[in-house]
N, C-alpha and C positions, 0 to 999 in steps of 0.2 A: 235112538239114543238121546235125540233131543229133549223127548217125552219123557224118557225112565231116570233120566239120569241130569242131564242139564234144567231143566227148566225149575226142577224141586229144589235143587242146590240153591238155586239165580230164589227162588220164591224165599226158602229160608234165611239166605243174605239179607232180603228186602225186608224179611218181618224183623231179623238182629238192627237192620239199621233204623228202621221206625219204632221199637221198642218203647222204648224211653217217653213217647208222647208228644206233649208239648218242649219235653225237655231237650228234645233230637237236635244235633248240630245242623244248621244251615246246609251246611255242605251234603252232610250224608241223606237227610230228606232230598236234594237235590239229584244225588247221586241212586238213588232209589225210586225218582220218578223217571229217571235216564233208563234204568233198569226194564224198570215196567213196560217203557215205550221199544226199546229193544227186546224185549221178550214179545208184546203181542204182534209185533211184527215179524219179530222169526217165525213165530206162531203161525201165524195166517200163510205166511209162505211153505212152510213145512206143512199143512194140510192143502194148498195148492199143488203141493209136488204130489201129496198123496191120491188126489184127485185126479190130475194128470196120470198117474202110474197107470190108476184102475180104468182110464178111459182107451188107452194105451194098448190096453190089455187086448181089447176088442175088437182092434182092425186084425183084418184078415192076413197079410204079410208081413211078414220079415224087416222086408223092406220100408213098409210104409209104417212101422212100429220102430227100426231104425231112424228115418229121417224124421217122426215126433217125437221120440228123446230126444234127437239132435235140435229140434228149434225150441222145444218146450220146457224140458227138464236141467239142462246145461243150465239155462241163465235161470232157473230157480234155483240150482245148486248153489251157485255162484250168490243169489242173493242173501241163502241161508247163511255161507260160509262168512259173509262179509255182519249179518247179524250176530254169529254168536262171536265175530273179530271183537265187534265193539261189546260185545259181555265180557270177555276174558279180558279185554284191556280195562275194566271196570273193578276187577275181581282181582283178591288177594290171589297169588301165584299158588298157594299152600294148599287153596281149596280145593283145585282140579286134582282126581285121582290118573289122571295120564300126564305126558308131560304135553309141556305147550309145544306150539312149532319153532320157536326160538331156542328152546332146549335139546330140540332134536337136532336141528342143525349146528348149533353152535358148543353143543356140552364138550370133553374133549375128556373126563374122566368115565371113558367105558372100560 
């Protein structure tokens, strides 16, 4: 999901907010290399996990494909999760087509 759907959104924000050129506000250039630098490091972590998956694949037990998710792939989740925290806290609310975790917890008109 981060591939198909998150990072093209996060790329098209970046190209809307550098638009303009030299005209760009201060801020949003700012906020745009903030982007960039949280996007290639989701990046790199989200193809760590995928590498991780396929190497995973190959041990022989149960067990020992158990305790390498458990040491390997938790805290890359955990790093991705904390990457795209600081994209969505980046981003207009309007743009994500799911709701954030804020919304889900705290909405109260279902």
């Amino acid at each position: 999901m981060m591939r198909t759907k998150i990072f093209p959104m996060v790329n098209r924000n970046i190209a809307s907010y550098t638009s303009a050129g030299e005209y760009t506000p201060s801020y949003l250039k700012e906020t745009a290399k903030e982007l960039i630098s949280f996007v290639d490091e989701t990046a790199s972590n989200v193809k760590a996990l995928e590498d991780e998956l396929k190497s995973i694949k190959s041990l022989p037990s149960y067990k020992e494909k158990s305790l390498a998710l458990l040491k390997n792939c938790i805290s890359l989740q955990e790093k991705i999760r904390g990457g795209y925290d600081a994209i969505e806290g980046k981003l207009d609310t309007t743009l994500f087509f799911y709701p954030k975790y804020r919304e889900l917890f705290f909405r109260l008109d279902f």
